[in-house]
DRENDO-1510 file (C-alpha; in Angstrom, 1 decimal, always signed):
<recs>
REC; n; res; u; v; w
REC; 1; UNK; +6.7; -13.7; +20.4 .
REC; 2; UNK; +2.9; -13.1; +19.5 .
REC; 3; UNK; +2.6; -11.1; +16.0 .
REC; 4; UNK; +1.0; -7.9; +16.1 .
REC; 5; UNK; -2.7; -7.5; +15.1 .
REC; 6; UNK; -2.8; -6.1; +11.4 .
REC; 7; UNK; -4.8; -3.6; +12.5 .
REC; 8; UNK; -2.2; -2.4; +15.0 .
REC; 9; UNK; +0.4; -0.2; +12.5 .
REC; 10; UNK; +0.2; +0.6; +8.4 .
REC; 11; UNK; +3.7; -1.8; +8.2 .
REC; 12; UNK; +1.5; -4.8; +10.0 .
REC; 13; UNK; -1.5; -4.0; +7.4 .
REC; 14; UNK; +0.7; -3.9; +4.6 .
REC; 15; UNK; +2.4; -7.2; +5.0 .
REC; 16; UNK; -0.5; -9.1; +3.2 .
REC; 17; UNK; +0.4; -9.0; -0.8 .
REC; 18; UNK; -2.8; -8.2; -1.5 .
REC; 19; UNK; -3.2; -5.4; +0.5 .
REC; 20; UNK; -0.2; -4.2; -1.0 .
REC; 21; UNK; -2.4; -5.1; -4.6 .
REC; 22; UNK; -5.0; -3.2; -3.4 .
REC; 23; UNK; -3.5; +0.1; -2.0 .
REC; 24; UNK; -1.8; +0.2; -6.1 .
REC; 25; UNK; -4.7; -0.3; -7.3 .
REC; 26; UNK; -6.1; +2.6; -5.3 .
REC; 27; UNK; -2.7; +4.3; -5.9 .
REC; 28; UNK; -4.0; +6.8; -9.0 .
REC; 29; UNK; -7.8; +7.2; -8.3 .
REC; 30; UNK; -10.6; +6.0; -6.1 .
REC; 31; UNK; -12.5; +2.8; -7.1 .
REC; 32; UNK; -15.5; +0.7; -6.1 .
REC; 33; UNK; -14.9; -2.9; -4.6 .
REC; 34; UNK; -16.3; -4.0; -8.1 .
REC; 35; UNK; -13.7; -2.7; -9.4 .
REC; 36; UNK; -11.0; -3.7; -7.2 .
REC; 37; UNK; -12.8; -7.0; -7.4 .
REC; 38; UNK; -12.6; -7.4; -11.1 .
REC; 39; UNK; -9.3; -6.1; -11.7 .
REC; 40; UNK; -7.3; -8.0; -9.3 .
REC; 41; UNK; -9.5; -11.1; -10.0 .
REC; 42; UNK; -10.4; -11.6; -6.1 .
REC; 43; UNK; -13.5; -12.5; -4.5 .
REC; 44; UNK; -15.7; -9.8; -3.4 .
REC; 45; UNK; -15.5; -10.8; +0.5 .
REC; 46; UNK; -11.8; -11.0; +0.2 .
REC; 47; UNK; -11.4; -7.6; -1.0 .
REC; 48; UNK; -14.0; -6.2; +1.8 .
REC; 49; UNK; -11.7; -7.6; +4.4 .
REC; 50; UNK; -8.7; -6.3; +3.0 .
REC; 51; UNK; -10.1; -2.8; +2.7 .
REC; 52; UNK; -11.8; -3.4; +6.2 .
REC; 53; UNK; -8.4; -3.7; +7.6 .
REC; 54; UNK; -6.5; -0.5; +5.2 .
REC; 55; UNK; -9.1; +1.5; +6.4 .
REC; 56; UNK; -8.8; +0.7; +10.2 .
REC; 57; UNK; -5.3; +1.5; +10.2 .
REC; 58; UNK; -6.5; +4.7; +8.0 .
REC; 59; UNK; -4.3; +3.5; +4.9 .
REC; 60; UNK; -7.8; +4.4; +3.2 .
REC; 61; UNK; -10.8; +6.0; +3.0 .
REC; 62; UNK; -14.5; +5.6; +2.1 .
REC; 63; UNK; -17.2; +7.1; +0.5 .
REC; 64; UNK; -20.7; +6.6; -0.4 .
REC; 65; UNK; -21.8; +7.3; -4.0 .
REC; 66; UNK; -25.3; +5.9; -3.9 .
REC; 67; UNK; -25.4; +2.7; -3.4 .
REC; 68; UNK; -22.0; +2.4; -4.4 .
REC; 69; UNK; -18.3; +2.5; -1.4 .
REC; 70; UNK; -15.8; +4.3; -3.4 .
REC; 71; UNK; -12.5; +3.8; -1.6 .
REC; 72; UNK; -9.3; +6.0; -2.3 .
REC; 73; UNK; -5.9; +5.5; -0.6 .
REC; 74; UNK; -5.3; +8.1; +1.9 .
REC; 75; UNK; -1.6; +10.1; +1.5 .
REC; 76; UNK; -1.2; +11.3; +4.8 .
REC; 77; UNK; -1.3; +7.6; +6.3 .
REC; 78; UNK; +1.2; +6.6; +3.4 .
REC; 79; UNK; +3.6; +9.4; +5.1 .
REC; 80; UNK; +5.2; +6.5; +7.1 .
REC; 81; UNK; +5.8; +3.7; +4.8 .
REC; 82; UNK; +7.3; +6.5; +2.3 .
REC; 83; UNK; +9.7; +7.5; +4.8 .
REC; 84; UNK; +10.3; +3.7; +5.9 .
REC; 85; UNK; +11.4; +2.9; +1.9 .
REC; 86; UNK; +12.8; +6.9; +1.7 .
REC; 87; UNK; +16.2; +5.4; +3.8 .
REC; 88; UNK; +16.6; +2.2; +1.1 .
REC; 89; UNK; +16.4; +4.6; -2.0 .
REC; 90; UNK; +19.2; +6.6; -0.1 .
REC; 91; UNK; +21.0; +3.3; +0.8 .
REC; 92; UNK; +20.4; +2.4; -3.2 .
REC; 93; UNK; +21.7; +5.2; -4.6 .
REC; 94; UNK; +25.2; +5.5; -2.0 .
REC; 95; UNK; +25.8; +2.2; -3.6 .
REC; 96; UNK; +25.0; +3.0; -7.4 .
REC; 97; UNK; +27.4; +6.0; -6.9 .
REC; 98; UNK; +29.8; +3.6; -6.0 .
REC; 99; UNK; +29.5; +1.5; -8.3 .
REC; 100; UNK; +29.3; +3.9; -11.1 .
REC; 101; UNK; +32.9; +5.5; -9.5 .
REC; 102; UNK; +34.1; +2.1; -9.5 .
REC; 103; UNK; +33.2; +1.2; -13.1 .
REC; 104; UNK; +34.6; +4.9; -14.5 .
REC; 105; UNK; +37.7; +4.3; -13.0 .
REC; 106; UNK; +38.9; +1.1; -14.8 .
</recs>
């Protein structure tokens, strides 16, 4: 079967490592490819096409300071991959409960 385009669905964007690097970076408050660049020790085109393809799929958003993109991640297209990872934190702590109950009662 074909693989979906990343630009298809957040979960599709998000399977590139360094898209995942990126939207952390972006995670606590908006930076300049620069930045991004010189933080995660990438190359500059790299880093454009990774935010090319988080911002197609709305993951983040853009704007112009000067000369200067300023790119921020955007919470509402998180909303998704929060509720995806939501259902293994529940799963995670059903089995530390049990494990705790388990360990208490020897």
């Amino acid at each position: 079967m074909p693989r979906a385009a990343t630009t298809s669905d957040v979960f599709n964007a998000i399977a590139e490592p360094r898209r995942r690097d990126i939207l952390s970076f972006l995670a606590l408050e908006e930076r300049s490819v620069g930045d991004i660049v010189s933080a995660l020790s990438l190359g500059q085109p790299s880093v454009s096409k990774h935010l090319r393809v988080l911002k197609d799929v709305g993951l983040v958003q853009a704007r112009r300071d000067g000369r200067q993109m300023l790119y921020r991640t955007n919470l509402d297209a998180m909303k998704p991959l929060h509720e995806f990872a939501e259902t293994f934190q529940q799963m995670w702590r059903r089995q530390l409960k049990r494990i705790k109950v388990r360990a208490e009662g020897m």
